[in-house]
Backbone as a printed PyTorch tensor [residue, N CA C, xyz], in Angstrom:
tensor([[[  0.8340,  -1.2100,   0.0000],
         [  0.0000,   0.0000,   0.0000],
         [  0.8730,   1.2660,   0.0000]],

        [[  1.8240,   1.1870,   0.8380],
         [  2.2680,   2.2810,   0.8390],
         [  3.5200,   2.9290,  -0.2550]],

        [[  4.0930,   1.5480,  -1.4010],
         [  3.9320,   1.7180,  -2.3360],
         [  3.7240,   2.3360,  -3.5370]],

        [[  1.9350,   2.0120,  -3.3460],
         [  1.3020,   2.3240,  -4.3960],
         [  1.1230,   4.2340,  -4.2520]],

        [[  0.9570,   4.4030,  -2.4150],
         [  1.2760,   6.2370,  -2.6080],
         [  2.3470,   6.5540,  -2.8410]],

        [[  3.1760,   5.7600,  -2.7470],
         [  4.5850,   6.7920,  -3.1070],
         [  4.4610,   6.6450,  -4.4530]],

        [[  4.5620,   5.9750,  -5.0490],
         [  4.3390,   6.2290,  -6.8660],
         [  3.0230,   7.0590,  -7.1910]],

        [[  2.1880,   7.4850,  -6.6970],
         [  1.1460,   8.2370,  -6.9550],
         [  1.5830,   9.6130,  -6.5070]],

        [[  2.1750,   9.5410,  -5.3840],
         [  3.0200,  11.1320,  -4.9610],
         [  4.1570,  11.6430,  -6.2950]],

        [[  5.0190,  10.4470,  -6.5880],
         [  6.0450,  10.5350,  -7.8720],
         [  5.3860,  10.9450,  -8.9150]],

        [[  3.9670,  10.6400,  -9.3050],
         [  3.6360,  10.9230, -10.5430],
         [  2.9470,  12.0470, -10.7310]],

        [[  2.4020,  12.3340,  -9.2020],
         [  1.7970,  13.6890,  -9.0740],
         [  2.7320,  14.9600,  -9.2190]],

        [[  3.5940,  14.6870,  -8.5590],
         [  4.9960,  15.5340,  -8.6250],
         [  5.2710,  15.6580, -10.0460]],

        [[  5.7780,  14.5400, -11.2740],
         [  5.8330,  15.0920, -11.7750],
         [  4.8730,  15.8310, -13.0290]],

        [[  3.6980,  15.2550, -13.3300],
         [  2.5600,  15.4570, -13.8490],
         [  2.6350,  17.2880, -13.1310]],

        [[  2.8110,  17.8670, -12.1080],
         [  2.6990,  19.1970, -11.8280],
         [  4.2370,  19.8450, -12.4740]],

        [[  5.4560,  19.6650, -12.0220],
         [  6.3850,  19.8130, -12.6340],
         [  6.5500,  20.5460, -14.4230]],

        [[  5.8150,  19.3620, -14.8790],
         [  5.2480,  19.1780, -16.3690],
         [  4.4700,  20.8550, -16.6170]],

        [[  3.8590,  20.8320, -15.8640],
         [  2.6820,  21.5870, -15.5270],
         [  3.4170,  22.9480, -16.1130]],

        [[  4.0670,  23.0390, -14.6560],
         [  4.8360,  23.9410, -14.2430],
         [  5.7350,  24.6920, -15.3350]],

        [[  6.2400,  24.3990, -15.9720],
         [  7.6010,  23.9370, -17.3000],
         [  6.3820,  24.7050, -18.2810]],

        [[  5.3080,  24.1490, -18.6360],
         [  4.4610,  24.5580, -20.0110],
         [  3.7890,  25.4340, -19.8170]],

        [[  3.4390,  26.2980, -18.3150],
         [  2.5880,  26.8650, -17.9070],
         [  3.7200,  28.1620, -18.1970]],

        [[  4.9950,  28.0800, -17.8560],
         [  6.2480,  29.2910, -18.0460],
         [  5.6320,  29.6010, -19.2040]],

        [[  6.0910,  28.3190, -20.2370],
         [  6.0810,  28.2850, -21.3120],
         [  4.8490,  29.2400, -21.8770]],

        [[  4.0710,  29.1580, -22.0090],
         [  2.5950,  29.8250, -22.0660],
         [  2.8240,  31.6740, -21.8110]],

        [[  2.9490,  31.5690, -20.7330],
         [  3.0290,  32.7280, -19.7330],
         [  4.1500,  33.3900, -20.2670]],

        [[  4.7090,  32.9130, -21.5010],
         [  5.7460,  33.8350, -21.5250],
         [  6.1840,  34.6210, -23.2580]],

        [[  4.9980,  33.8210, -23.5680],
         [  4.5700,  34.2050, -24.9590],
         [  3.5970,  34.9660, -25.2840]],

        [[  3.4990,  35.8240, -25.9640],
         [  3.0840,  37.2530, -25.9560],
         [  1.9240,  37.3840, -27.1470]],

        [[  1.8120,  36.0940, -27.9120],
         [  0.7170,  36.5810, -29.0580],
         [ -0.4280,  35.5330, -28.4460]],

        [[ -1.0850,  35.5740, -27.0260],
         [ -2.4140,  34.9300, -26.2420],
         [ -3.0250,  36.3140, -26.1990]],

        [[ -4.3960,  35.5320, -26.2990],
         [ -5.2090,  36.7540, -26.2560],
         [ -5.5590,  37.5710, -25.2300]],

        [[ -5.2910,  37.2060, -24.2140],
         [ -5.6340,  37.5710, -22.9980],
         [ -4.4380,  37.1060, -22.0180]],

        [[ -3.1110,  37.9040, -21.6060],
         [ -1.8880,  36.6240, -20.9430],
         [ -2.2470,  36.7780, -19.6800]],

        [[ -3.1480,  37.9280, -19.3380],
         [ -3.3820,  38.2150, -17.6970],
         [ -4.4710,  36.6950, -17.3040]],

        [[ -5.1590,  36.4800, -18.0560],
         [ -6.2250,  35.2320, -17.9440],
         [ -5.0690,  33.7370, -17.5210]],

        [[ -4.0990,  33.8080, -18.3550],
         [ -3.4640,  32.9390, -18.8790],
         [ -2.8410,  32.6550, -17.4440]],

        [[ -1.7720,  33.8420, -17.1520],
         [ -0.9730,  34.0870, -15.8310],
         [ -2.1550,  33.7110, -14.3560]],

        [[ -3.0610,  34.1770, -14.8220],
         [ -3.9380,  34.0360, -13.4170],
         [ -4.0140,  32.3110, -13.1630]],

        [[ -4.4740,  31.7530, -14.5330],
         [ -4.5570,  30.2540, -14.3910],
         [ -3.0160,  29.4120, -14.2500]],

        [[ -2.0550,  29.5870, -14.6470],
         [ -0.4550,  29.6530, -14.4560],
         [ -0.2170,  29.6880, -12.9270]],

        [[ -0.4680,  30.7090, -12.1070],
         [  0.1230,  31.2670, -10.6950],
         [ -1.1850,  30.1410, -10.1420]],

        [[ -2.4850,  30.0230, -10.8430],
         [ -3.5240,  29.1560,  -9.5420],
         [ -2.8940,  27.7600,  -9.9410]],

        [[ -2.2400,  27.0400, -10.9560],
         [ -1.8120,  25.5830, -10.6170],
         [ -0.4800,  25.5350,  -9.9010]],

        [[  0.4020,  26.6860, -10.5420],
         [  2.0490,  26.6080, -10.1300],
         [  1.5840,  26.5820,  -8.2620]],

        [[  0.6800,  27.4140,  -7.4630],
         [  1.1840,  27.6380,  -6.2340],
         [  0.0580,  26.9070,  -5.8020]],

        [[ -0.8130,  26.1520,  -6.2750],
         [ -1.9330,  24.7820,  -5.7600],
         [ -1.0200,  23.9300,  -4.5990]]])
């Protein structure tokens, strides 16, 4: 059992990581239509 959370913690980690990395990515490109929308949803997963 305890296991199976630590590989669910590992994958959560990096599944956010991921996140994290494409969400820069996003946030840092300038032809979105809206980047303040973008950044708001960016800063609510990065600091979840």
């Amino acid at each position: 059992m305890q296991a199976i959370y630590q590989l669910l913690q590992r994958a959560a980690k990096e599944i956010m990581d991921w996140f994290e990395s494409y969400c820069s990515l996003l946030c840092c490109k300038r032809n979105i239509d809206r980047p303040e929308d973008m950044l708001f949803i960016c800063n609510v997963i990065v600091h979840y």
